[in-house]
C-alpha positions in Angstrom: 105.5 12.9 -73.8 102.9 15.6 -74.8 99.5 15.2 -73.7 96.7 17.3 -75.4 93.7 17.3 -73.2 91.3 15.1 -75.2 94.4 12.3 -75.4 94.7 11.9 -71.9 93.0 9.0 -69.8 89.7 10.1 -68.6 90.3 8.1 -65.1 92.6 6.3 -63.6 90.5 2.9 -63.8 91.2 3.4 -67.8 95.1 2.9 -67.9 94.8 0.8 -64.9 92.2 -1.8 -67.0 94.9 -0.8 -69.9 98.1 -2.1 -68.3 96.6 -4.9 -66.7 96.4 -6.9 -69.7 100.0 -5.5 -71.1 103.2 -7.0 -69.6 106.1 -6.4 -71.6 107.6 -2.4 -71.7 111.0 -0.8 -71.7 112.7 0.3 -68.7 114.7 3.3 -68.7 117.3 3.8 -66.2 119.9 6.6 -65.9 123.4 6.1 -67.4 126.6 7.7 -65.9 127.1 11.4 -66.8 128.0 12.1 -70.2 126.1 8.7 -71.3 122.2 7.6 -72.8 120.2 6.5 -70.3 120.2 2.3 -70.2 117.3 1.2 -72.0 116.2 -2.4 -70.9 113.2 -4.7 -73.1 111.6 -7.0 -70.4 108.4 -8.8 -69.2 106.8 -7.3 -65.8 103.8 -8.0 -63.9 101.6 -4.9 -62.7 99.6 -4.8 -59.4 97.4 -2.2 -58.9 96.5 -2.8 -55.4 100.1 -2.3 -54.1 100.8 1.6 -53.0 99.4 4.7 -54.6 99.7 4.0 -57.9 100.8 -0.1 -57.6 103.8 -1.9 -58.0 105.8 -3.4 -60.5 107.6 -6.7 -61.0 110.3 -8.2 -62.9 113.7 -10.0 -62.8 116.8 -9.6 -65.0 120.1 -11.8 -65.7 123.1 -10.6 -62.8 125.4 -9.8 -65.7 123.3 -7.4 -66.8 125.2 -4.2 -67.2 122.6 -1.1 -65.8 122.7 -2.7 -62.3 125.4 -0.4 -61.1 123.5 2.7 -63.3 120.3 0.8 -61.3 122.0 1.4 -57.7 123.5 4.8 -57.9 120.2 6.2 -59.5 117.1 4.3 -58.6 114.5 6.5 -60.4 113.5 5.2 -63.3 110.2 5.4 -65.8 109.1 2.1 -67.0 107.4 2.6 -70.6 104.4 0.2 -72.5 102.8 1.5 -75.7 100.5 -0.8 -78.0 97.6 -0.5 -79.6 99.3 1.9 -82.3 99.0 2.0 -86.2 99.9 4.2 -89.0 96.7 6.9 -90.2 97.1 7.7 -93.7 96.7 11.3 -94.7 93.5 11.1 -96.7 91.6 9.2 -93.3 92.7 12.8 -91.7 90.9 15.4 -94.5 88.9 17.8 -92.6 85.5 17.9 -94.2 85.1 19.7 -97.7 89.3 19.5 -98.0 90.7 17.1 -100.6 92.1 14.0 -99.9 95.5 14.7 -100.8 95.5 17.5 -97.7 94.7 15.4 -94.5 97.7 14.9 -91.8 99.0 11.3 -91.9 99.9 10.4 -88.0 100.2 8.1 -85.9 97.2 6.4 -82.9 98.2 4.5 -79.9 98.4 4.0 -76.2 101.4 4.9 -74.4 101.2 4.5 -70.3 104.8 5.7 -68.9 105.1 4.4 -65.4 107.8 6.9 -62.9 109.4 4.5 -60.4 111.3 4.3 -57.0 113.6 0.6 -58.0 114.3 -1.8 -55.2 117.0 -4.7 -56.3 115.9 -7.9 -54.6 118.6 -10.0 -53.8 117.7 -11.9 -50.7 117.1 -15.6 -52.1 113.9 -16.2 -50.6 112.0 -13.0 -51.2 113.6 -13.5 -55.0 111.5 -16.7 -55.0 108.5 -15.3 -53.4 108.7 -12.3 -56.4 109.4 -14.6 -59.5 106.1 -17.0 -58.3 104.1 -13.7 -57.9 105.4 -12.7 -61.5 105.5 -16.2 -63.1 101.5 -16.0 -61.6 100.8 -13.3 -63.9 102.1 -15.2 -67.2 101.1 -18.9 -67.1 98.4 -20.9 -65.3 99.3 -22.8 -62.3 100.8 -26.0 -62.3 102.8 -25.4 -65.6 105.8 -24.5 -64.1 107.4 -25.4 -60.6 107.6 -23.1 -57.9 110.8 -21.0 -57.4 112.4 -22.5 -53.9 115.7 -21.5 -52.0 117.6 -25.4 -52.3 115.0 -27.2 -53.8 115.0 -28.3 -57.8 114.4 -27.1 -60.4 115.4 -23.6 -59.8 116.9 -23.0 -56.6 120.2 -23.4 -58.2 119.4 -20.6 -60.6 118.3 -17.6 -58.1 121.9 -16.9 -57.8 122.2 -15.7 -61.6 119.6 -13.6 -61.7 118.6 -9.7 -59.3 114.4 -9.2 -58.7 113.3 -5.9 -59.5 110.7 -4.0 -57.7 109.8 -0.4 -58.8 107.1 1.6 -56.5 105.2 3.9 -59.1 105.2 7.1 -57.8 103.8 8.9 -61.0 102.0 7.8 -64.3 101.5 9.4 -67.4 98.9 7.9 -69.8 98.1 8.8 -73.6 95.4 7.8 -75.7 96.0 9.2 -79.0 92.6 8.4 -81.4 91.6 11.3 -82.7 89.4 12.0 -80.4 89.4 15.8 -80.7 88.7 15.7 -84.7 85.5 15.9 -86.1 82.6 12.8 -86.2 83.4 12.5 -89.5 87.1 12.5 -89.8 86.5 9.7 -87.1 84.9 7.4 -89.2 86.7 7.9 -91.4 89.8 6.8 -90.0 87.7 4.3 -87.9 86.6 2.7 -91.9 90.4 3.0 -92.8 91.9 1.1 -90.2 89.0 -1.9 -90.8 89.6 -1.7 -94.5 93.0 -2.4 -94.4 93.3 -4.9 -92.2 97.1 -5.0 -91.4 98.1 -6.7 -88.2 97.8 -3.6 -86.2 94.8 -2.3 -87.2 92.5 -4.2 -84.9 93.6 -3.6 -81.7 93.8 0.3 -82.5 90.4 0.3 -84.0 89.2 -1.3 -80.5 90.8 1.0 -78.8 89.5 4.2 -81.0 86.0 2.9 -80.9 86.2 2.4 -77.1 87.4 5.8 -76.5 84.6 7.2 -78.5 81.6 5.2 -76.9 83.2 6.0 -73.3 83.3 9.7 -74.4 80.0 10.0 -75.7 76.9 10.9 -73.1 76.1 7.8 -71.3 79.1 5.9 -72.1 81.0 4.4 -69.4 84.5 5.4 -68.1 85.1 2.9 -66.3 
């Protein structure tokens, strides 16, 4: 992933606060030689406070086919992107151009997390990890608590692995413009509220955030 200089997070509190309120991402794990990597959708809970750069959380189905990939190569990147919309070319015109010559592109966030995986099959620490990531989703009380023996779950631990990753590296990417002139920015800032599609909102939050944070006085934090 390519990181210009005024795209990339300004702290580490900013794609920290970022992936704390994101939980779903795509794990990448190495295939066998001559094959793609294994690409696996899933729901994760992030916590900051765990290592260097925090720790990860999630559980998938035993049958799942990249556990042997999983074992025999346990480095893996852990990808989230949101926040992301489609800028048409006109919203890109450099000032005094016409219309017809600004750059369509693309915003968003992107926060690619390296990893060190542990597989978690030991039935109680299982349990202990899927209430610490079942914590993260719903409040307490709407679910039972995961317990070796006990109903309703203990007879399922067996059909599914826990996942921890250590992160050991991040990269993070906020791609709004933020290098293009003031006016080019509102611009695309106007665009995005003007059409109002269901994406537009969050990245015009996150474009306008990045510019108050970047301007003198505004907090990175």
């Amino acid at each position: 992933m390519l990181i210009h200089p005024w795209d990339a997070a300004r702290t580490d509190t900013e794609w920290q606060q970022w992936l704390a309120a994101h939980d779903f991402g795509q794990l990448a794990v190495n295939g066998p030689a001559g094959e793609p990597p294994f690409v696996q959708p899933m729901h994760f809970a992030y916590e900051a406070g765990a290592g260097e750069h925090g720790e990860v959380l999630a559980h998938l189905a035993r049958p799942n086919p990249m556990w042997p990939a999983l074992e025999a190569r346990p480095e893996v990147l852990l990808s989230v992107v949101d926040d992301y919309a489609f800028v048409r070319g006109p919203w890109q015109a450099l000032p005094g151009a016409p219309p017809e010559h600004g750059t369509p592109t693309s915003v968003y966030t992107a926060v690619q997390l390296r990893c060190t995986a542990h597989i978690v099959d030991d039935p109680e620490e299982k349990a202990a990890l899927l209430n610490r990531q079942m914590g993260r989703f719903q409040p307490p009380g709407m679910s039972a608590a995961a317990a070796v023996g006990e109903e309703p779950y203990g007879r399922q631990l067996s059909g599914i692995r826990g996942l921890r990753l250590d992160v050991t590296g991040v990269r993070a990417k906020f791609k709004y413009a933020g290098h293009k002139p003031e006016e080019v920015q509102d611009r695309i800032a106007r665009g995005l509220a003007e059409r109002g599609e269901p994406r537009d909102a969050a990245a015009l939050a996150a474009q306008r955030r990045r510019r108050q944070e970047g301007r003198p006085g505004g907090s990175a934090g």
